[in-house]
C-alpha positions in Angstrom: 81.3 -24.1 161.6 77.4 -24.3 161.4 76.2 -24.7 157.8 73.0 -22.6 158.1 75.8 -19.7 157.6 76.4 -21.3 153.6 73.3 -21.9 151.8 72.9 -24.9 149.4 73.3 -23.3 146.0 69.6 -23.2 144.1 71.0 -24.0 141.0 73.9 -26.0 141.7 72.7 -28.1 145.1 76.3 -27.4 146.7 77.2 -25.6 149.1 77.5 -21.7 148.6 80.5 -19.2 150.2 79.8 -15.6 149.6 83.2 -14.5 149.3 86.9 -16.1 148.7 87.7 -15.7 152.4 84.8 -17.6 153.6 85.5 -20.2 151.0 89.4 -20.4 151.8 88.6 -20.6 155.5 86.2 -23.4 155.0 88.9 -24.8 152.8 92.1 -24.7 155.4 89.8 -26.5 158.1 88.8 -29.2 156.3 92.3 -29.9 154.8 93.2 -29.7 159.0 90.5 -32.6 159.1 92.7 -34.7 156.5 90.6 -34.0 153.5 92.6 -33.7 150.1 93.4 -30.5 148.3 90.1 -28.5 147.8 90.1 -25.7 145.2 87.7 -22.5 145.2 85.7 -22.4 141.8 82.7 -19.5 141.0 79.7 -20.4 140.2 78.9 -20.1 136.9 75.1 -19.1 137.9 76.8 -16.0 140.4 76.2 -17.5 143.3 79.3 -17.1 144.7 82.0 -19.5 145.4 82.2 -23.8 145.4 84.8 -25.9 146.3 85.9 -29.4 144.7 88.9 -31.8 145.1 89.0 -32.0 140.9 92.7 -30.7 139.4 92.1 -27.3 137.5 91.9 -27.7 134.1 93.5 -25.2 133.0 93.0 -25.9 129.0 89.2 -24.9 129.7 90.4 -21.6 131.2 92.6 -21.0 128.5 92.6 -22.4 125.5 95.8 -23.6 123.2 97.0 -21.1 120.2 97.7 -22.9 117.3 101.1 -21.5 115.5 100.5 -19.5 112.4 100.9 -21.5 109.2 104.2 -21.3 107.4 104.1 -19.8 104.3 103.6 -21.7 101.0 107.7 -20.7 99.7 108.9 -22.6 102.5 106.6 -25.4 103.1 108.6 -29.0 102.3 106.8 -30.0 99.3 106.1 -34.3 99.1 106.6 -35.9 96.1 104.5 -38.0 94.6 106.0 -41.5 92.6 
């Protein structure tokens, strides 16, 4: 496909899909090609859609939850000698 239909990104300098289809299509045709996994990120400028061949990281997305503490009564207590 022609890339005057996707636009370089102003703010990013990559190249820009509208929607998730577009971005998916692009995707499936270049993994045809032999290229390795590609996944469909949004730009955080809202520009629309990128895609990259970096893993997902998916601690950004979501962030760990640390366990309440326990309270005091049944903490083990260390002694000191």
């Amino acid at each position: 496909m022609n890339r005057a239909f996707f636009p370089e990104c102003p703010y990013c300098k990559k190249l820009c899909y509208t929607t998730v289809e577009q971005a998916k299509r692009s995707a499936a045709r270049q993994r045809q090609k032999g290229s390795p996994h590609l996944a469909i990120y949004e730009c955080r400028k809202g520009n629309g859609y990128h895609l990259t061949s970096h893993p997902r990281n998916n601690s950004a997305v979501t962030p760990k939850k640390r366990k309440p503490p326990k309270p005091c009564s049944t903490r083990k207590r260390k002694r000191h000698k």
